[in-house]
C-alpha positions as a Python dict, from the first residue, in 0.01 Angstrom:
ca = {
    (1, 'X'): (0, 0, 0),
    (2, 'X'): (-141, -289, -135),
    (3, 'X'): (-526, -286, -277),
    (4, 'X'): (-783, -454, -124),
    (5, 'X'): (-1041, -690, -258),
    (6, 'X'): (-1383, -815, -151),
    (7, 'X'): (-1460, -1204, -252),
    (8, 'X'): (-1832, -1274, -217),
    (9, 'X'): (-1928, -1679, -256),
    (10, 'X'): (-2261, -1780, -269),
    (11, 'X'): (-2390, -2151, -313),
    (12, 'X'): (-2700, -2222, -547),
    (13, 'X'): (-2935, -2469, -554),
    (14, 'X'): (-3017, -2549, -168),
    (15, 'X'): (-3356, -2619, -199),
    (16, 'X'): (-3366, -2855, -454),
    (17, 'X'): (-3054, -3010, -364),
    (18, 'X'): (-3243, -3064, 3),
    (19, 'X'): (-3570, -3182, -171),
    (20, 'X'): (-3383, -3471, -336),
    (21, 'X'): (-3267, -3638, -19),
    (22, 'X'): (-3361, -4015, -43),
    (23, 'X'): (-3328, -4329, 212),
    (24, 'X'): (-3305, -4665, 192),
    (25, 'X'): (-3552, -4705, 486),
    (26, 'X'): (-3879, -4455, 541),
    (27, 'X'): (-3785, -4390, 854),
    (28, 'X'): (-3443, -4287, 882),
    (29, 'X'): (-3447, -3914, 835),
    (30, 'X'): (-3005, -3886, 827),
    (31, 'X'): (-2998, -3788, 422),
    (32, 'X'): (-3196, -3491, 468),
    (33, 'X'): (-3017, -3438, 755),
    (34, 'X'): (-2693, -3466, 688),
    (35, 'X'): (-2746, -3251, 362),
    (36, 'X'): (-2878, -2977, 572),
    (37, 'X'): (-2568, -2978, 792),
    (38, 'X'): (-2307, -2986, 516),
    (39, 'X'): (-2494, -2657, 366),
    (40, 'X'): (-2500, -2464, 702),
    (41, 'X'): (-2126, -2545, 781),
    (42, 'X'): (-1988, -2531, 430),
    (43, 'X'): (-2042, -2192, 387),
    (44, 'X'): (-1849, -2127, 764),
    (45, 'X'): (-1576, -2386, 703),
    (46, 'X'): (-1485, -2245, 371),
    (47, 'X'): (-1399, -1908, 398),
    (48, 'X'): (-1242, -1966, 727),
    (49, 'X'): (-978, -2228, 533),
    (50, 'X'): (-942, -1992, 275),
    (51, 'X'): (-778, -1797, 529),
    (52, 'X'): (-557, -2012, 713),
    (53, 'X'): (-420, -2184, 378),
    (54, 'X'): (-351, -1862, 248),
    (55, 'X'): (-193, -1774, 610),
    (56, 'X'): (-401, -1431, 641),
    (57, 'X'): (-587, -1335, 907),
    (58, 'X'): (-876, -1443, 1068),
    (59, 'X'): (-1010, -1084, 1123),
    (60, 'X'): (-1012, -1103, 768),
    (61, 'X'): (-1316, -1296, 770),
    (62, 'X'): (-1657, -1024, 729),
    (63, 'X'): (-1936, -1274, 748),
    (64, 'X'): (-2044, -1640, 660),
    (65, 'X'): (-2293, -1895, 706),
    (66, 'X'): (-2648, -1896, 542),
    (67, 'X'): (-2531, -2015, 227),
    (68, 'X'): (-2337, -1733, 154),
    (69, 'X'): (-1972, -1578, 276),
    (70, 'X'): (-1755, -1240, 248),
    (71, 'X'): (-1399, -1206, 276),
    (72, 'X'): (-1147, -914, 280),
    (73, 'X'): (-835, -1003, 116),
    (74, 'X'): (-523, -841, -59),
    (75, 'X'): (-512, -852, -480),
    (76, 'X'): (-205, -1074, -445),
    (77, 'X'): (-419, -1318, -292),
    (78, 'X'): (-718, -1328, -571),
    (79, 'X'): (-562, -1627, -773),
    (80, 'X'): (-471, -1858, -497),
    (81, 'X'): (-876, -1766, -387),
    (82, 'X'): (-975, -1859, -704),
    (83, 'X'): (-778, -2157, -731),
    (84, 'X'): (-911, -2310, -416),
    (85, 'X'): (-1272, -2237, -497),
    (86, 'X'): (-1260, -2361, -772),
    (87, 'X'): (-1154, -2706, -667),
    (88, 'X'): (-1401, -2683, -398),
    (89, 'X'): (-1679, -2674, -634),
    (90, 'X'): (-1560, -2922, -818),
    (91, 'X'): (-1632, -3168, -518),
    (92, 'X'): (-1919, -2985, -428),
    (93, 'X'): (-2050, -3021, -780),
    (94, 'X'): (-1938, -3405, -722),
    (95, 'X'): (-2132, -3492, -398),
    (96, 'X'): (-2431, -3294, -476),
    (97, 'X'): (-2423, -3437, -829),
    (98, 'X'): (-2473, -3114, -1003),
    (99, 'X'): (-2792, -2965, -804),
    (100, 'X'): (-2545, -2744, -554),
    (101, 'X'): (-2333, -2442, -736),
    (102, 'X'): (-2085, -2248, -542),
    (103, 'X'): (-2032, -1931, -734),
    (104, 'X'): (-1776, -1594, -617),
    (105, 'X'): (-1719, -1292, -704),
    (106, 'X'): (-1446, -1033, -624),
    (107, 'X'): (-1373, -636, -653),
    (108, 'X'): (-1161, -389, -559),
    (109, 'X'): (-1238, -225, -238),
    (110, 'X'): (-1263, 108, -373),
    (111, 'X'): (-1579, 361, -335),
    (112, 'X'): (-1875, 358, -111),
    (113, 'X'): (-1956, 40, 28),
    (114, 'X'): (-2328, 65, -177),
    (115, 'X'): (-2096, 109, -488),
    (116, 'X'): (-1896, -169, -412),
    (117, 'X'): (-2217, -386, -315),
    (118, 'X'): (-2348, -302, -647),
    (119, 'X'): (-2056, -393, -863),
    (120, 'X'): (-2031, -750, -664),
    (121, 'X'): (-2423, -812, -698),
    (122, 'X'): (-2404, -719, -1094),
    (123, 'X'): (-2105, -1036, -1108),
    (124, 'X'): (-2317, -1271, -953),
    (125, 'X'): (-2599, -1229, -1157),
    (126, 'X'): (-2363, -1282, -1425),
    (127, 'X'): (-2259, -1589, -1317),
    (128, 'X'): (-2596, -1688, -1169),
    (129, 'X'): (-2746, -1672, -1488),
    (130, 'X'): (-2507, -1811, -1715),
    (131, 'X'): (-2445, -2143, -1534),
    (132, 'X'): (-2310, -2361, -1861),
    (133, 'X'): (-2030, -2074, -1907),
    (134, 'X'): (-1700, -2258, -1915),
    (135, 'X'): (-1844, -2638, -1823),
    (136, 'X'): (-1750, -2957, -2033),
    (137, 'X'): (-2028, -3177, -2212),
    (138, 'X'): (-2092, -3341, -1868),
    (139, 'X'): (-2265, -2993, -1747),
    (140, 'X'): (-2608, -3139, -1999),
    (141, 'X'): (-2627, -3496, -1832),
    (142, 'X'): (-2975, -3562, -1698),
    (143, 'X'): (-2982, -3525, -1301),
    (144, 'X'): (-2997, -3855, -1170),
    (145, 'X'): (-3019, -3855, -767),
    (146, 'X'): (-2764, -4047, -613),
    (147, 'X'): (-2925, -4376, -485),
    (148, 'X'): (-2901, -4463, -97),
    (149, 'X'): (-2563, -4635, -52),
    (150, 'X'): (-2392, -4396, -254),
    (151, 'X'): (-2063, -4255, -158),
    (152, 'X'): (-2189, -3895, -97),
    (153, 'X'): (-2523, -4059, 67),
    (154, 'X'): (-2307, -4232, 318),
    (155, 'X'): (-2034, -3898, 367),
    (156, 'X'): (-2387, -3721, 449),
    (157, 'X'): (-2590, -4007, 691),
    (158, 'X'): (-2257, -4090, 866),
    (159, 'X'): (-1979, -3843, 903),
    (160, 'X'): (-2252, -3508, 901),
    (161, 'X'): (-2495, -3685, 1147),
    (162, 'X'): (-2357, -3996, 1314),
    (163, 'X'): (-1988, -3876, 1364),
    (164, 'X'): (-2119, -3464, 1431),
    (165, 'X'): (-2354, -3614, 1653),
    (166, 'X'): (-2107, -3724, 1853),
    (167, 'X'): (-1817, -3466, 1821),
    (168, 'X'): (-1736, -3118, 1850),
    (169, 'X'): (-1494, -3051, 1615),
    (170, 'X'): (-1523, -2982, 1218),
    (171, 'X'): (-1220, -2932, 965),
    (172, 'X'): (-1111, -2918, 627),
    (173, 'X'): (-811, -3064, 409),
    (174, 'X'): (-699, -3057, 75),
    (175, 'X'): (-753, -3338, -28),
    (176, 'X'): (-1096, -3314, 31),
    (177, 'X'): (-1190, -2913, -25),
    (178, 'X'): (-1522, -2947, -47),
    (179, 'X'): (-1624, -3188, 231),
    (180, 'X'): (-1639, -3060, 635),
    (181, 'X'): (-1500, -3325, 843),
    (182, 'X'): (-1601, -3447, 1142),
    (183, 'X'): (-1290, -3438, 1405),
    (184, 'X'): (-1038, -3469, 1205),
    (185, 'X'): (-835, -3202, 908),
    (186, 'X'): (-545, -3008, 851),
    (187, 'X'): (-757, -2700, 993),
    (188, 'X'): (-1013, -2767, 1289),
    (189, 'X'): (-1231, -2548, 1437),
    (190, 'X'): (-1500, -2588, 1746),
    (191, 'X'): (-1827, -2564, 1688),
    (192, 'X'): (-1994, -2329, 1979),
    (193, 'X'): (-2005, -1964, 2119),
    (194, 'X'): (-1680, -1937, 2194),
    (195, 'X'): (-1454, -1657, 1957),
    (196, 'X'): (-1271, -1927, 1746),
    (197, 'X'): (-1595, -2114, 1750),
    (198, 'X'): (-1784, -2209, 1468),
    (199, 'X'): (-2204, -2110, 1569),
    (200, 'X'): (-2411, -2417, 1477),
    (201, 'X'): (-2702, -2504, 1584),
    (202, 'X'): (-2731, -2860, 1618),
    (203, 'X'): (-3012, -2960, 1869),
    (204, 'X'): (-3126, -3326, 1824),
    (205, 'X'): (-3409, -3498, 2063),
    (206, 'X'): (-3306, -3800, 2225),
    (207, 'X'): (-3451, -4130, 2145),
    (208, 'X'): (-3535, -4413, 2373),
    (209, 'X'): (-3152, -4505, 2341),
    (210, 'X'): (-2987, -4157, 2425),
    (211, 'X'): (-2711, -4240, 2269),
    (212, 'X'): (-2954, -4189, 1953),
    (213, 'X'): (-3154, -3939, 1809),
    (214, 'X'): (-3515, -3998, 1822),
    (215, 'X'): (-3696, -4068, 1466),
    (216, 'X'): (-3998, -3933, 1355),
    (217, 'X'): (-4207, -4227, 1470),
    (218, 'X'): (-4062, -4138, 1852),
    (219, 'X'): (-4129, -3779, 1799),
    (220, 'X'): (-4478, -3799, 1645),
    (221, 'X'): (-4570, -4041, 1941),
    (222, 'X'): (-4423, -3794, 2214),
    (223, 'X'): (-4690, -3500, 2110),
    (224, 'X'): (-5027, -3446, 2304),
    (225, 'X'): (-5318, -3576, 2142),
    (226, 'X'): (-5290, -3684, 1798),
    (227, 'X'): (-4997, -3909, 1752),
    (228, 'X'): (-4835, -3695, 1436),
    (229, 'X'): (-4492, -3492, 1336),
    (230, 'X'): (-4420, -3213, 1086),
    (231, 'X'): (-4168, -2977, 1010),
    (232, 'X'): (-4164, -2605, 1117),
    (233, 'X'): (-3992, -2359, 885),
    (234, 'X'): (-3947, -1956, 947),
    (235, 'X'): (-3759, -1706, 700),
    (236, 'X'): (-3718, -1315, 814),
    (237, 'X'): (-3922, -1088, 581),
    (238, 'X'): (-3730, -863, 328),
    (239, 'X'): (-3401, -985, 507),
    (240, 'X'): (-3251, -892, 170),
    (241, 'X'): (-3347, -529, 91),
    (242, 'X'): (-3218, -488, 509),
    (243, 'X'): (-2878, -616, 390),
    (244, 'X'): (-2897, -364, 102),
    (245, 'X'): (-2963, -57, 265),
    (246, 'X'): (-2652, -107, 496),
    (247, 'X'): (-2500, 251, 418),
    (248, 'X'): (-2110, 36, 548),
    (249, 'X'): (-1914, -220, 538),
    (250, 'X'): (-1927, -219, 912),
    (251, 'X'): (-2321, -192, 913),
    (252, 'X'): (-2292, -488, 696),
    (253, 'X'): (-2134, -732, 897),
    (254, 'X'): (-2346, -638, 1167),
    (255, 'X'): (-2646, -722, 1041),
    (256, 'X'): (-2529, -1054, 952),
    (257, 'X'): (-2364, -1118, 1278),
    (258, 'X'): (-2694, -1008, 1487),
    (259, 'X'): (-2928, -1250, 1258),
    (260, 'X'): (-2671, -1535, 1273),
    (261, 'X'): (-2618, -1518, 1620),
    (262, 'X'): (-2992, -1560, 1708),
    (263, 'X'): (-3074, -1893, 1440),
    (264, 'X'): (-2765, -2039, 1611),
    (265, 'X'): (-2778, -1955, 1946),
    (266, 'X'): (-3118, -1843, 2043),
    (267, 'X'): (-3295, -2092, 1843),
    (268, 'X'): (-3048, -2389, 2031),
    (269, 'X'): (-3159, -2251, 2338),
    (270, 'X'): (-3486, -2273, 2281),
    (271, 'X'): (-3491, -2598, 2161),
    (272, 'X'): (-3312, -2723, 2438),
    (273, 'X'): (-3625, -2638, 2696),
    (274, 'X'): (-3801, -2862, 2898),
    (275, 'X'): (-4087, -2880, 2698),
    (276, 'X'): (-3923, -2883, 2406),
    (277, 'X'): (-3571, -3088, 2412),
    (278, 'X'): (-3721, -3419, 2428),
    (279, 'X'): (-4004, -3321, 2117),
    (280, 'X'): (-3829, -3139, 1797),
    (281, 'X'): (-3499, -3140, 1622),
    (282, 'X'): (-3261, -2867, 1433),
    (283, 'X'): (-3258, -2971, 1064),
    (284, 'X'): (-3047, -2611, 1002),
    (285, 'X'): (-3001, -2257, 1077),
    (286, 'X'): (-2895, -2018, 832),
    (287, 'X'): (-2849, -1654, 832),
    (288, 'X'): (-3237, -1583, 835),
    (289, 'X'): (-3431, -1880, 791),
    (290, 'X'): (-3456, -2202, 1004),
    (291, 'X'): (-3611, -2578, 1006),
    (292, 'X'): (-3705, -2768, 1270),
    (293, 'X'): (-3899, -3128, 1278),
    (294, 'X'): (-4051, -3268, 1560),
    (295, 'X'): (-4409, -3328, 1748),
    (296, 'X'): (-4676, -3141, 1606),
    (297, 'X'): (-4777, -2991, 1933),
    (298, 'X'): (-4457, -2876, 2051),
    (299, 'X'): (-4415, -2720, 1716),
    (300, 'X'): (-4664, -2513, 1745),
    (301, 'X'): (-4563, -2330, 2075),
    (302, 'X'): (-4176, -2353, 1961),
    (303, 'X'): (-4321, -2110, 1660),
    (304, 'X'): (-4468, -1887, 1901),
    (305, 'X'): (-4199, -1842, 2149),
    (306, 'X'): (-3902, -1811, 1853),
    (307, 'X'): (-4123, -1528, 1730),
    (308, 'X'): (-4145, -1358, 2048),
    (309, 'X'): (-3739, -1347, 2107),
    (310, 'X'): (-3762, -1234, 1727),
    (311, 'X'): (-3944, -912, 1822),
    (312, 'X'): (-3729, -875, 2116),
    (313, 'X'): (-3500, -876, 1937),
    (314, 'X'): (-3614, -626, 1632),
    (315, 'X'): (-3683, -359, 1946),
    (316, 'X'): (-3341, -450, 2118),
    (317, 'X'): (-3108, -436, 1854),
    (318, 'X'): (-3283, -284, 1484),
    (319, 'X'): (-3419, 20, 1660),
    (320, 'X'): (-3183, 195, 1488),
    (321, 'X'): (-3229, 93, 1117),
    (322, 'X'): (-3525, 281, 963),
    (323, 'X'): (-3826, 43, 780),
    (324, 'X'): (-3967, -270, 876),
    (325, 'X'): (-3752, -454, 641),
    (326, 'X'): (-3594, -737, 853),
    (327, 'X'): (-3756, -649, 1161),
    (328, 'X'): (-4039, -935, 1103),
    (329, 'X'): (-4025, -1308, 1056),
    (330, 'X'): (-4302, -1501, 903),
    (331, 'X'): (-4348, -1908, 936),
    (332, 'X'): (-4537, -2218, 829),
    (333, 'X'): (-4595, -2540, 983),
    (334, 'X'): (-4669, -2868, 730),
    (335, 'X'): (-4814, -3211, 907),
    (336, 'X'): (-4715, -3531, 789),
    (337, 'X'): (-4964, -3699, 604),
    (338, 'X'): (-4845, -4039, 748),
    (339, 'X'): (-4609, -4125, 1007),
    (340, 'X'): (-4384, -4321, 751),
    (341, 'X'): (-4408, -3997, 516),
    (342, 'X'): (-4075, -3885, 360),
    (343, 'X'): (-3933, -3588, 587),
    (344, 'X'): (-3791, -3453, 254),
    (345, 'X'): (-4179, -3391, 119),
    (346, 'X'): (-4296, -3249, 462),
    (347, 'X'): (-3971, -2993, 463),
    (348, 'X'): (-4111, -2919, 76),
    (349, 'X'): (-4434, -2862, 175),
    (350, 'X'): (-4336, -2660, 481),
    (351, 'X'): (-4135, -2420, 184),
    (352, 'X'): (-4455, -2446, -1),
    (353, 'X'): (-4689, -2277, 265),
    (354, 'X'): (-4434, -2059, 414),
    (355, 'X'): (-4434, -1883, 77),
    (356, 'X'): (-4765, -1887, 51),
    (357, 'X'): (-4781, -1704, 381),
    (358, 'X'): (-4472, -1429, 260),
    (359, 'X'): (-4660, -1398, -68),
    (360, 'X'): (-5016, -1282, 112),
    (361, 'X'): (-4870, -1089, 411),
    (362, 'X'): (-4588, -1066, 608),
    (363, 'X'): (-4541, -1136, 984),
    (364, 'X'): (-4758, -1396, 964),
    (365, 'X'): (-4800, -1788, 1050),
    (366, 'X'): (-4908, -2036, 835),
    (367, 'X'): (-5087, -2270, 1072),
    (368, 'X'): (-5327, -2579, 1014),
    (369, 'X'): (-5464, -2441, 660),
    (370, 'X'): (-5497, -2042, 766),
    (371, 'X'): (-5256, -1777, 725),
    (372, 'X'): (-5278, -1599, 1057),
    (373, 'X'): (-5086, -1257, 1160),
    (374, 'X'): (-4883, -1322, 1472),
    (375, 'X'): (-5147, -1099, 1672),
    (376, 'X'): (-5396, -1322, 1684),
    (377, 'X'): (-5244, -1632, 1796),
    (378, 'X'): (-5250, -1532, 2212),
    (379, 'X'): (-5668, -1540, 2120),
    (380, 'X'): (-5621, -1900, 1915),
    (381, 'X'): (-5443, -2049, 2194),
    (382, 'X'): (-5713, -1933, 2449),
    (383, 'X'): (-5995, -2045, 2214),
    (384, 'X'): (-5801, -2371, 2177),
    (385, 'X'): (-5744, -2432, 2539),
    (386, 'X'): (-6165, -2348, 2619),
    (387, 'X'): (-6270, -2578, 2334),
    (388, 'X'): (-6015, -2879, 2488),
    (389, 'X'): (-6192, -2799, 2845),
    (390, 'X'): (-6547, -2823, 2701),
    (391, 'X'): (-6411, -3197, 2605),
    (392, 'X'): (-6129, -3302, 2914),
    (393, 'X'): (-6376, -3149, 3225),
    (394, 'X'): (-6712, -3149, 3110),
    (395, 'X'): (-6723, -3450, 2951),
    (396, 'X'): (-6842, -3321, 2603),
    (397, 'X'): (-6814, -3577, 2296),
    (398, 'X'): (-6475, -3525, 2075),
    (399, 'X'): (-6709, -3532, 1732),
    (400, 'X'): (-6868, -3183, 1861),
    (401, 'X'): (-6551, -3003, 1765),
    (402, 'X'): (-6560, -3203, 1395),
    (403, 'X'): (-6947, -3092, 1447),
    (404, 'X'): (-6874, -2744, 1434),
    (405, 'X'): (-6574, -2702, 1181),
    (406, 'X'): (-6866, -2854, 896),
    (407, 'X'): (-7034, -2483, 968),
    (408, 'X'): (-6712, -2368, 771),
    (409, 'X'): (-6785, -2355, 436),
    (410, 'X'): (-6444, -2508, 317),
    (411, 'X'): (-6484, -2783, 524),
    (412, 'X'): (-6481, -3163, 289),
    (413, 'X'): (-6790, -3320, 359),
    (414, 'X'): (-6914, -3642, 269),
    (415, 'X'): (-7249, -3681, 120),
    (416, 'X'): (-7365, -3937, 339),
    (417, 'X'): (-7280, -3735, 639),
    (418, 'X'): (-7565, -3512, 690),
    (419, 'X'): (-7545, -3145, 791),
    (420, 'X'): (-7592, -3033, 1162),
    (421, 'X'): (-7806, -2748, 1253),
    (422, 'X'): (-7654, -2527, 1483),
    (423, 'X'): (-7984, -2552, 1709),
    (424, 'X'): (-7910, -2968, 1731),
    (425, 'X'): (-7564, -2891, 1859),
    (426, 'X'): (-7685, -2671, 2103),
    (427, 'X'): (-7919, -2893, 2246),
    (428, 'X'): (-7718, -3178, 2269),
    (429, 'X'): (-7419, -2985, 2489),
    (430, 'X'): (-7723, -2847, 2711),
    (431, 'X'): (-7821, -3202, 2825),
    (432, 'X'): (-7475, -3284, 2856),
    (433, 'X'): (-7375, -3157, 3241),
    (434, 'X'): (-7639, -3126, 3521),
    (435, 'X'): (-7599, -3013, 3911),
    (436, 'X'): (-7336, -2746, 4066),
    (437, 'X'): (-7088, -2744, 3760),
    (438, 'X'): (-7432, -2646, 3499),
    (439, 'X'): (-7342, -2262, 3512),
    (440, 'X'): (-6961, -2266, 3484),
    (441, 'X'): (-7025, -2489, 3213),
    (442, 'X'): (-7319, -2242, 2996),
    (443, 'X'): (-7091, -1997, 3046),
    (444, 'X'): (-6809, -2161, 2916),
    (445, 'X'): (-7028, -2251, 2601),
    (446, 'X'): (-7146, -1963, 2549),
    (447, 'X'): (-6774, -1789, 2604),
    (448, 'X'): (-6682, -2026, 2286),
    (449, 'X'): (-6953, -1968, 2061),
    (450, 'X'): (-6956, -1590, 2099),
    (451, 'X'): (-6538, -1644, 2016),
    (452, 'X'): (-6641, -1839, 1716),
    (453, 'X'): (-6880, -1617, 1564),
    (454, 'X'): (-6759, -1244, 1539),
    (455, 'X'): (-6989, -972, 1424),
    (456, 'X'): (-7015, -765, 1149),
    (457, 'X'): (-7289, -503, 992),
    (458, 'X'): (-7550, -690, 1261),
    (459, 'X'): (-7496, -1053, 1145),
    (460, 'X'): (-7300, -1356, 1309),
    (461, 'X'): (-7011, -1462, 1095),
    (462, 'X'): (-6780, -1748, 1159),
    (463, 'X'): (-6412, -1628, 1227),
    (464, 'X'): (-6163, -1735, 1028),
    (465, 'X'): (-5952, -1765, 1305),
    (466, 'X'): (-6159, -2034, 1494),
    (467, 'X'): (-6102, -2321, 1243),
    (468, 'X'): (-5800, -2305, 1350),
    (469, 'X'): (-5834, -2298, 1698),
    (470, 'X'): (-6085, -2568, 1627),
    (471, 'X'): (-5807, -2810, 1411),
    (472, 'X'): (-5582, -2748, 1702),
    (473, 'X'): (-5835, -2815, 1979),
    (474, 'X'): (-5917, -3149, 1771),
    (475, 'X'): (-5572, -3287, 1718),
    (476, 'X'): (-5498, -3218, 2096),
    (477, 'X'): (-5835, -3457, 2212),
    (478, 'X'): (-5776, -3671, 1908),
    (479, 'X'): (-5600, -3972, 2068),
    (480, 'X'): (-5554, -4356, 1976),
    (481, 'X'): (-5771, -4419, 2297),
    (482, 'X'): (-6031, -4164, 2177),
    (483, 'X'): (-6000, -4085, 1828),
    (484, 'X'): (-6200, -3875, 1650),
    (485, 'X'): (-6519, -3966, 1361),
    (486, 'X'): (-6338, -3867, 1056),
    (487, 'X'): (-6619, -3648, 967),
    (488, 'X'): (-6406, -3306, 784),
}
């Protein structure tokens, strides 16, 4: 009987590789784009024409996408595998111009699957770590990121986002082994839910042409309130030591196949809402992370809901697996600055605060400055929504939500702006409504201040959680038609 190896790939370098995505014009958002697609689907396409030009199996295939891939194939096979990976990332190394690695691994399928795990994860460290082993002189030439025009800048703005836009179909040929075509190859496969199907998630909002995807500008001017976009990123917490704890092969692949199968298909779905189709747009899904870009607004709520069907999902289908590990997903949300601001720096600074947010505590959102567990954001949204009414139905001035985020002690202030007293604010909103609406209106007042200013050891202390009910409640009022005194 013949023995039995596993090949592991991985690719390297996905972050920075994403970070260096440049345009000729600010607002075209296709390199960054088209970048993110060719990582999600290379590590699918791959392994899957691995096995049909080596004529095995498609059962062969364990699991794939996220950057990463594992196959089960016979020890005649490992040279022809390591022949075509090899010149696979040689063009990978080509169009990324050195930032993206794909790196493998392979052992015999003999012990425990933790023993077999092991020996594969001790490889690629080796090869992790030792990146100039076997490379010509050309491995030490400074990084230089391709200009816009560029061969690979056009493969990524055209064929992974124009062409996949508009098609259904990916491939792969030879003469091309580390590219995924768009309609066209000597292997094909569908992108979908069927079972030959490759699961992408490609959601893209229409744009005033819907032939078109809508640009930032068109997002950011689609969003309630404050005319503004940003980019929404989530990452499951300890996804990795989950994987690693997987006693089987068989437990393995599961684990991958029920955290896939949500980014790509639960995520899609929920894009594709009413109140959220026409608003954000899929930059990728990977194993257990996502992106998304879109209006700031619907952003926020997309984060909300996604983490819902996440916890659903935990109780659903993880009940079994022992820990927390995996069972919690954490995200952050980054504004743009500008509306012309590079969608490559907002998608860096979304990676940015997301850690920050892993790093303090997990399932957890990074929202509008705070890092906020996921518990707490059913009492933001309600604080949000009172503090909006206080402005849309009683008529109360915009600036009295600016008024009272300066009571917050990290608040910017300008010296020339003078401090309010809490006892001038008051006084102001009590001359504000008169007649049959007066007491609905105190006690909606008072309903907000006693939300705003918790308790503790017999003194009043500002919640950390109502600044950011309060930066929500002020970029939802803060329109061209009423904007808001710049005062924080």
């Amino acid at each position: 009987m013949s023995v039995q190896i596993f090949l592991l790939g991985k690719i390297l370098g996905i972050e920075e590789f994403l970070f260096t995505a440049t345009a000729a014009r600010t607002d075209d958002e296709r390199p960054l784009a088209g970048r993110s697609h060719w990582v999600t689907l290379l590590s699918e396409v791959l392994p899957r024409a691995l096995l049909a030009e080596l004529r095995l199996a498609k059962v062969l295939l364990g699991a794939s996408g996220g950057g990463q891939f594992l196959l089960l194939l016979p020890e005649e096979s490992r040279g022809a595998a390591n022949d075509f990976l090899r010149n696979a990332a040689a063009e990978i190394d080509c169009l990324s111009q050195g930032a993206l690695r794909l790196i493998w691994a392979s052992t015999e399928n003999l012990g425990e699957w933790p023993i077999v795990r092991r020996r594969l994860s001790e490889e690629m460290e080796r090869l992790r770590h030792a990146p100039a082993a076997g490379v010509d002189g050309g491995f030490w030439a400074a990084f230089d990121p391709a200009p816009p025009g560029s061969e690979g800048e056009i493969y990524f703005a055209e064929d992974l986002v124009v062409r996949l836009h508009e098609n259904n179909l990916v491939g792969w040929s030879p003469e091309h082994p580390g590219r995924v075509l768009v309609g066209e190859g000597k292997h094909t496969w569908p992108l979908g839910s069927s079972v030959d199907a490759i699961p992408f998630a490609g959601h893209a909002a229409p744009g005033d042409d819907p032939a078109h995807p809508a640009d930032r500008h068109t997002l950011a001017l689609r969003a309630e309130g404050k005319p503004a976009w940003g980019v929404l990123r989530g990452d499951v917490d300890n996804f990795g030591i989950r994987l690693r704890r997987a006693e089987s092969i068989e437990d393995h692949i599961q684990l991958s196949v029920i955290y896939k199968q949500f980014f790509a298909g639960e995520l899609e779905v929920a894009c594709s809402m009413p109140e959220f189709w026409r608003k954000v747009t899929l930059l990728y899904s990977g194993g257990d992370d996502f992106a998304v870009y879109g209006a700031w607004d619907a952003l926020i709520v997309l984060a909300t809901g996604i983490q819902r069907m996440f916890h659903r999902l935990s109780e659903e289908s993880l009940r079994d697996y022992p820990g927390p590990e995996g069972k919690t997903i954490s995200m952050a949300l980054a504004l743009a600055p500008e509306l012309d601001a590079p969608l490559a720096e907002v998608y860096q600074e979304a990676g940015r605060r997301l850690e920050i947010a892993k790093s303090s505590e997990k399932d957890c959102f990074h929202l509008l400055g705070r890092t906020l567990p996921w518990r707490q954001m059913n009492y933001i949204s309600e604080l949000r929504d009172d503090l909006v009414r206080m402005v849309r139905e009683f008529g109360c001035p915009a600036s009295f939500l600016s008024d009272v985020a300066m009571f917050y002690k990290d608040t910017p202030r300008s010296r020339d702006i003078p401090f309010e007293r809490p006892w001038r604010i008051h006084r102001r909103l009590n001359r504000l409504v008169e007649g049959p609406r007066e007491r609905e209106f105190q006690k909606l007042r008072q309903q907000v201040f006693q939300e705003l200013a918790g308790k503790s050891g017999g003194q009043r202390k500002l919640r950390p959680t109502g600044r950011a009910a309060l930066e929500w409640a002020r970029l939802t009022v803060d329109t061209p038609q009423n904007p808001i005194a710049n005062k924080v």
